[in-house]
Every structure is written in structure tokens, then in C-alpha cells.
C-alpha positions in Angstrom: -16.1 -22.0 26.1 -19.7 -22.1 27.1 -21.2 -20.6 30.4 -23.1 -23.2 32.0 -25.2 -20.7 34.6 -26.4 -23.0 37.3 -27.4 -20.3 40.0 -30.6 -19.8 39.0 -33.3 -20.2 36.0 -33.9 -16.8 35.8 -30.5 -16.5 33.8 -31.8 -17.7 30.7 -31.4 -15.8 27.5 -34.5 -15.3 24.8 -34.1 -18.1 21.8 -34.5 -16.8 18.3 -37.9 -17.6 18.0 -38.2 -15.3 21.0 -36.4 -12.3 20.2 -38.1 -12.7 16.6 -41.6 -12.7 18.0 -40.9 -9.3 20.0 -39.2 -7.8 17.2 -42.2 -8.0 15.4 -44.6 -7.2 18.1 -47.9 -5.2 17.7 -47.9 -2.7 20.6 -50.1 0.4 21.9 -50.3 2.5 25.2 -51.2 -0.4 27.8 -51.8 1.8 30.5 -54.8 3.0 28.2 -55.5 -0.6 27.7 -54.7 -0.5 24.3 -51.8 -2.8 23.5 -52.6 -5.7 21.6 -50.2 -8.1 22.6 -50.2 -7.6 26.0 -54.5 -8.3 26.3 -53.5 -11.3 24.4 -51.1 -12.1 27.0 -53.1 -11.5 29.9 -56.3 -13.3 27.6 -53.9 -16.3 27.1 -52.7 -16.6 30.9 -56.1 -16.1 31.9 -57.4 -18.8 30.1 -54.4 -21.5 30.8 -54.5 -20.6 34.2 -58.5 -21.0 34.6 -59.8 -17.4 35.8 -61.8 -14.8 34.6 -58.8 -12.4 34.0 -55.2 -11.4 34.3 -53.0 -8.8 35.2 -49.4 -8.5 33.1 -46.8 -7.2 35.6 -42.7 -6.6 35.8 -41.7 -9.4 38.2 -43.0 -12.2 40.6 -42.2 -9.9 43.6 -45.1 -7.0 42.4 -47.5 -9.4 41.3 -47.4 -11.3 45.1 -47.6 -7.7 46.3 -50.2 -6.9 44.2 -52.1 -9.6 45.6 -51.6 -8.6 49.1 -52.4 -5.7 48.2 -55.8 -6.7 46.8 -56.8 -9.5 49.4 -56.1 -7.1 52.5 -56.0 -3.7 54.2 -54.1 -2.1 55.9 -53.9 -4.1 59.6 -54.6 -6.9 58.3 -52.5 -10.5 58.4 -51.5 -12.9 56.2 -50.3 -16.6 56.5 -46.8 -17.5 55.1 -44.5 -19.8 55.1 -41.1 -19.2 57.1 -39.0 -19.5 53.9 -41.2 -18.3 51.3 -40.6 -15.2 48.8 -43.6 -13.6 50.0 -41.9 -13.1 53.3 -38.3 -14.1 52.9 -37.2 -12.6 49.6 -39.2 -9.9 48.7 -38.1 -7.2 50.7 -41.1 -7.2 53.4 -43.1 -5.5 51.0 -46.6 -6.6 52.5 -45.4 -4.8 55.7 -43.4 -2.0 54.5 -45.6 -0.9 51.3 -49.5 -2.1 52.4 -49.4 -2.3 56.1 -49.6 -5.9 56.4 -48.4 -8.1 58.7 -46.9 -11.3 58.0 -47.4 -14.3 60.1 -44.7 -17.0 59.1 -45.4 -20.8 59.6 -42.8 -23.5 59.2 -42.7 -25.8 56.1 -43.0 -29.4 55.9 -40.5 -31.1 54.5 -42.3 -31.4 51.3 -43.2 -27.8 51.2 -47.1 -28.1 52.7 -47.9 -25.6 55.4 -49.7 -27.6 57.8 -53.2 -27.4 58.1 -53.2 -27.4 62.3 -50.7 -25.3 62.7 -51.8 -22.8 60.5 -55.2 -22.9 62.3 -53.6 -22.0 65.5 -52.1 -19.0 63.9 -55.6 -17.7 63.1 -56.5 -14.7 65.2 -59.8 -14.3 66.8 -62.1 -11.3 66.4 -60.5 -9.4 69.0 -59.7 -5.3 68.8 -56.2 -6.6 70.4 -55.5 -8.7 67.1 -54.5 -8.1 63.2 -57.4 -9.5 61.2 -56.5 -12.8 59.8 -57.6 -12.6 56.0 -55.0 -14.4 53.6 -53.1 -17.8 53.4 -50.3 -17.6 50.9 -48.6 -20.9 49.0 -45.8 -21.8 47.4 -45.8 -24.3 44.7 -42.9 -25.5 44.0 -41.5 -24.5 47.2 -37.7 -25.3 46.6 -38.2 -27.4 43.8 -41.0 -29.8 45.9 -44.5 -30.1 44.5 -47.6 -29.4 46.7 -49.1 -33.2 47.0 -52.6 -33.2 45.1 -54.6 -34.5 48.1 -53.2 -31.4 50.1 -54.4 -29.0 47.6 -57.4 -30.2 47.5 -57.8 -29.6 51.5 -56.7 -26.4 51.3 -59.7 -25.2 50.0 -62.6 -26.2 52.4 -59.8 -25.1 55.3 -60.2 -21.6 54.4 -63.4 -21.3 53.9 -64.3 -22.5 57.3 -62.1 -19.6 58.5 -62.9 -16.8 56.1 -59.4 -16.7 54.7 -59.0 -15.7 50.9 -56.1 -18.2 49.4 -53.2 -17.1 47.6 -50.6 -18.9 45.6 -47.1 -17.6 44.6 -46.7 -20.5 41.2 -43.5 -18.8 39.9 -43.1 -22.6 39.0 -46.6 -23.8 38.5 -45.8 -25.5 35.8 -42.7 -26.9 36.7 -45.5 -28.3 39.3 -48.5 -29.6 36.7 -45.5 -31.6 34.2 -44.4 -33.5 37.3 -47.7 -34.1 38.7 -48.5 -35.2 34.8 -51.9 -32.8 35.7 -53.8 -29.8 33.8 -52.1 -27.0 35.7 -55.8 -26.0 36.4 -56.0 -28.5 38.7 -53.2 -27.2 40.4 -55.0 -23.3 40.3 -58.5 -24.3 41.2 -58.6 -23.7 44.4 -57.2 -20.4 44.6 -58.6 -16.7 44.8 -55.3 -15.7 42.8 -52.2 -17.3 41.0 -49.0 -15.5 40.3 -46.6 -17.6 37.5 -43.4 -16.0 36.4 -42.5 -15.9 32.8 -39.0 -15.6 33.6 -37.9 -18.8 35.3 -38.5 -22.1 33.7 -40.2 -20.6 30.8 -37.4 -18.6 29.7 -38.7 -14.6 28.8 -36.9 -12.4 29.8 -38.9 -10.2 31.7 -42.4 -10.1 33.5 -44.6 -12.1 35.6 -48.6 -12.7 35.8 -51.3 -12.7 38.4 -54.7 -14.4 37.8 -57.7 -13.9 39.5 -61.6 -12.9 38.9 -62.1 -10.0 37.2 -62.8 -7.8 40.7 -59.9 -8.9 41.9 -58.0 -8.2 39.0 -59.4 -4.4 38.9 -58.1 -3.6 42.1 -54.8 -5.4 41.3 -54.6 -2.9 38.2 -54.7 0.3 40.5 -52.3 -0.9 42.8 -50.2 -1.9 39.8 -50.7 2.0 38.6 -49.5 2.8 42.2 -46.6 1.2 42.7 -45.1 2.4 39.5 -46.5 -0.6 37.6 -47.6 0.8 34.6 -46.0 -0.1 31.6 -47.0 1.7 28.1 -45.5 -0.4 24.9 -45.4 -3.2 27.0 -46.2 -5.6 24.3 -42.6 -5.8 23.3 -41.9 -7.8 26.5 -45.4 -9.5 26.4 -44.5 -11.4 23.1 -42.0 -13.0 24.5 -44.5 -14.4 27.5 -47.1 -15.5 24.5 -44.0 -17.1 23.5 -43.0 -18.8 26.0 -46.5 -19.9 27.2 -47.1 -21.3 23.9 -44.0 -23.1 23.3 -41.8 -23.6 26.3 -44.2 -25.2 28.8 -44.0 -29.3 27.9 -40.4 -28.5 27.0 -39.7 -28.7 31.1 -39.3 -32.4 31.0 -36.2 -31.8 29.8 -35.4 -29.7 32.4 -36.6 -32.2 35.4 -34.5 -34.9 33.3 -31.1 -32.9 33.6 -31.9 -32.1 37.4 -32.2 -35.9 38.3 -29.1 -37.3 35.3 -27.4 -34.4 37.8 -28.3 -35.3 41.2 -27.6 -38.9 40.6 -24.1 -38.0 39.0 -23.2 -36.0 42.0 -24.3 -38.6 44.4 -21.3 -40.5 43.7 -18.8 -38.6 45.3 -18.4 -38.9 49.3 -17.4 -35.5 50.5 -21.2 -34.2 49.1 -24.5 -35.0 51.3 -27.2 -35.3 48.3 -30.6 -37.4 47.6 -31.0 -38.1 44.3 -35.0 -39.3 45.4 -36.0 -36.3 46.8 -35.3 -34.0 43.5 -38.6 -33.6 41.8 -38.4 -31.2 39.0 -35.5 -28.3 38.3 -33.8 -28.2 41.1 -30.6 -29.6 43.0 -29.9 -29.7 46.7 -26.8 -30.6 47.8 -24.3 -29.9 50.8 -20.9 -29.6 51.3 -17.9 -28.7 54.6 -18.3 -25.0 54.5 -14.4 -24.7 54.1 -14.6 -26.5 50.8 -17.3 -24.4 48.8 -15.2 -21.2 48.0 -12.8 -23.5 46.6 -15.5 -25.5 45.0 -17.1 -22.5 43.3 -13.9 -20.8 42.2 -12.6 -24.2 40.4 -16.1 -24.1 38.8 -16.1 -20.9 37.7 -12.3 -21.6 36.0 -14.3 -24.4 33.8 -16.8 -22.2 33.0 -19.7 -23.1 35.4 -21.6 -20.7 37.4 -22.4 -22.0 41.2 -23.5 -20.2 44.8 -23.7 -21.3 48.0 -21.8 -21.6 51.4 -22.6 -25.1 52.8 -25.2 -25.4 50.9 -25.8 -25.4 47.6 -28.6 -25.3 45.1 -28.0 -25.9 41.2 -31.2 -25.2 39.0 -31.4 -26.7 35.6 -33.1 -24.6 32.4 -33.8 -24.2 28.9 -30.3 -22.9 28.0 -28.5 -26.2 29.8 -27.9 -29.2 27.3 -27.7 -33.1 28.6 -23.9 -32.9 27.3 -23.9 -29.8 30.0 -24.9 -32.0 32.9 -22.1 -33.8 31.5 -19.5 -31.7 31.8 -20.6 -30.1 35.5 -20.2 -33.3 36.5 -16.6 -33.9 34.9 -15.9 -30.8 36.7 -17.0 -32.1 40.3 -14.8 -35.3 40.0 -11.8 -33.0 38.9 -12.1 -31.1 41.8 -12.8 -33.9 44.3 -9.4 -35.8 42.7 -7.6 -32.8 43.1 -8.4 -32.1 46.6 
């Protein structure tokens, strides 16, 4: 029987093509600079992204930390919002590693910070103070898209303050295929972009962060610092050539299964779900706390992989079929008959 992983889309396994193209992967010594494939990662990202260069890193986590790391000193402050990875989920490395303290801000519902509030949480020039130098955003902020008329506010706002502006895009272009948009005009704005390769676009390993070619200096010696430096790197950076090339449009798919999902599981009364607000890969739904351990072990007896305690989020990917959705949902109405 077939695992159908829903916890997450980092759980996807490399396709054929994939595992073919690092098999046969040109590689060198990156920390010299001198593997191939991973410049013509970093040249590709670069380029797709719209900056002058980029930086090829393990994870989402080091290349957000990377950027904190480049955009501030120690002292300083940088906006966030409350639930983000760059405070929430990331270990608190912007305090614990660079010294820098985090000043969280509450989402919108549709995963903006607001403008005004954020203002407020600017510090003046004051010896008493952290110096204010970074906003951070998320887009997509649990599965939500940052509207296109906020982004392009976001901007002129931080330049009237001084701010750099930071985006954590682990899903930019889960972003750009529902917006319908150039993912550059999603990544104009910002000083830096990090986008993982391992969610939605299905590598196994590794993340990049964008930014002008200063920038992306100083990101490189942090990189070297925290441990960051990989030597025949390139085996890993075929796979993100390969997915950048090739698995990018194929997220329709993926936004198609979330909604066929959502609206399959809005049928049944004991579950509190709105099919309207899912936007791309993602599922919300809740549930009486007393019920989910039972709903997650009868799951996992058909083969289908869920987490939550109340409240659940099911993430659709590249390695779940519409005959999948199918079958998850088969396995809902079994449960709720049973019960």
C-alpha cells in the first residue's frame, strides 16, 4: 500500500530524472569556488529570482540566518512576524547565534504584517534602544499569498525608516503560480530572498538566498562560519537545477489537490474547514481535541500520514496523485461513520 505523507512537503522523494541528474553531476571543491554545478545553481537562482547573485546553502533555516546575519550587527533588531520561522521555528537563531533581537508583530489574517503597527515597533535613535534595521516577510505565510498591492507598499515603507527588507520565500513560487505573476515581481522589492528547494519543488536537500553581490559576500563568510561550507556540493545542487528547471509550473497540480481536498473534507460536520480561504498547497482544518489521536491513528492504519492536536494542517506535493486526494478522503468518511 502506498504512503500518502500529508505532514509536510518537505517529505518528498527525488523522481528519476532527479536522482539521474545528480548521478551524473559535474562537481569540484565549492568552498574554493570551483564546483561547476553548484555556480550554475547559484547563476540560475540568481537569475530567476532577479538579483545580482546567489548563495547555495543546506536548509531555509541558515540561509534566513545568513541574512540576519548580513543585514545586522550585533544589537541590532529585526521586525517579524509572531508566527513566522524566522522567530518561531528556527531555534532563535538571530538571538542566540548573531546577537539580534527579534521584535515579533502579529499577522493579518492573510499573512501581511501591518504597515502601522509595524511602524510603532520602530525604535528611535536612542542609546536606551536596539537599532531597528530589518523587516523580515513571509510569503506564503501558512499557505496565504502576500496581496500584490501590499508588496508593493512595502517598499517605500522601509525606506522612509531606513529598514533593509527581508523575505523568507521557502514558497515563492507556490506564491507567483497563484498570483499567475513573474516571481520577480514578487522579489523586487527586497534586499534578499531565501526559496527552499526542498518543499514544493521536491530536492532533496538545500535552500538559496539571493541578494546583490555585497550582500551575498558577506552571506558567504558567515556561511563559512556557521559550518556552511560544503565541498562537492554539486551532487545536491543538480537536483536544485532540476527542480528549478522542471518542477516550478508543475505546482498547479499541487494547489488543485489542496482545494479537490478541502472541498472534499468540508462535507463532513464534526470538521471546521473553509474550502475559500485555501490558496495554494495547503489545508487548514480543525477538529474536538479528543478526536484527533483517534483520527491520526485510523489514518496512519490506511496508510496516510497526518499531525495535529485540534488543529490540523495537510500539505499537498509532487509525490500526491488526484486518485490520492481520493482515497484521504475515503479514509475521513470511514472514520467519521465509524465514530
Amino acid at each position: 500500500m502506498k504512503i500518502i505523507d500529508l505532514r509536510s512537503d518537505t517529505v518528498t522523494r527525488p523522481t528519476d530524472a532527479m536522482r539521474s541528474a545528480m548521478a551524473m553531476a559535474e562537481v569540484g571543491d565549492d568552498v574554493y569556488g570551483e564546483d561547476p554545478t553548484v555556480n550554475r545553481l547559484e547563476a540560475l537562482a540568481a537569475k530567476i529570482i532577479g538579483t545580482e547573485a546567489a548563495l547555495y546553502v543546506s536548509s531555509g533555516t541558515q540561509g534566513n540566518l545568513l541574512a540576519l546575519f548580513s543585514h545586522c550587527r550585533r544589537g541590532d533588531e529585526y521586525i517579524v512576524g509572531q508566527e513566522a520561522h524566522t522567530y518561531k521555528f528556527e531555534g532563535g537563531g538571530g538571538a542566540v547565534l548573531a546577537s539580534i533581537q527579534p521584535q515579533p508583530v502579529h499577522f493579518e489574517s492573510d499573512g501581511r504584517l501591518d504597515l502601522d503597527k509595524v511602524a510603532k515597533m520602530i525604535k528611535p535613535v536612542d542609546d536606551h534602544f536596539a537599532r531597528t534595521r530589518l523587516l523580515c516577510l513571509e510569503n506564503t505565510h501558512n499557505g496565504k499569498v502576500l496581496p500584490l498591492d501590499y508588496i508593493e507598499t512595502v517598499r517605500p515603507f522601509v525606506d522612509r525608516y531606513g529598514l533593509k527588507l527581508h523575505l523568507d520565500g521557502a514558497r515563492i513560487f507556490n506564491a507567483a503560480i497563484k498570483l499567475d505573476v513573474p516571481v520577480t515581481q514578487l522579489t523586487a522589492p527586497f534586499d534578499s530572498i531565501s526559496f527552499c528547494l526542498s518543499k514544493g519543488l521536491g530536492a532533496p536537500v538545500g535552500s538559496v538566498l539571493c541578494g546583490n553581490r555585497d550582500f551575498i559576500r558577506r552571506a558567504r563568510r558567515w556561511r563559512k562560519l556557521l559550518g556552511g561550507g560544503m565541498r562537492q556540493a554539486g551532487i545536491l545542487a543538480a537536483a536544485g537545477i532540476h527542480a528549478l528547471e522542471n518542477h516550478i509550473d508543475r505546482l498547479t497540480d499541487d494547489h488543485e489537490n489542496a482545494r479537490i481536498l478541502a472541498e472534499g473534507l468540508s462535507v463532513f460536520p464534526d470538521l471546521t474547514i473553509d474550502p475559500d480561504t485555501v490558496q495554494t498547497n495547503m489545508v487548514f482544518f480543525s477538529i474536538d481535541p479528543e478526536k484527533s489521536e483517534a483520527l491520526t491513528t485510523h489514518c496512519r492504519s490506511q496508510g496516510i500520514l497526518v499531525s495535529g492536536q485540534g488543529e490540523f494542517r495537510l500539505v499537498t506535493h509532487l509525490d500526491i496523485t488526484r486518485e490520492d486526494i481520493d482515497r484521504v478522503i475515503e479514509t475521513f468518511e470511514t472514520f467519521f461513520n465509524e465514530t
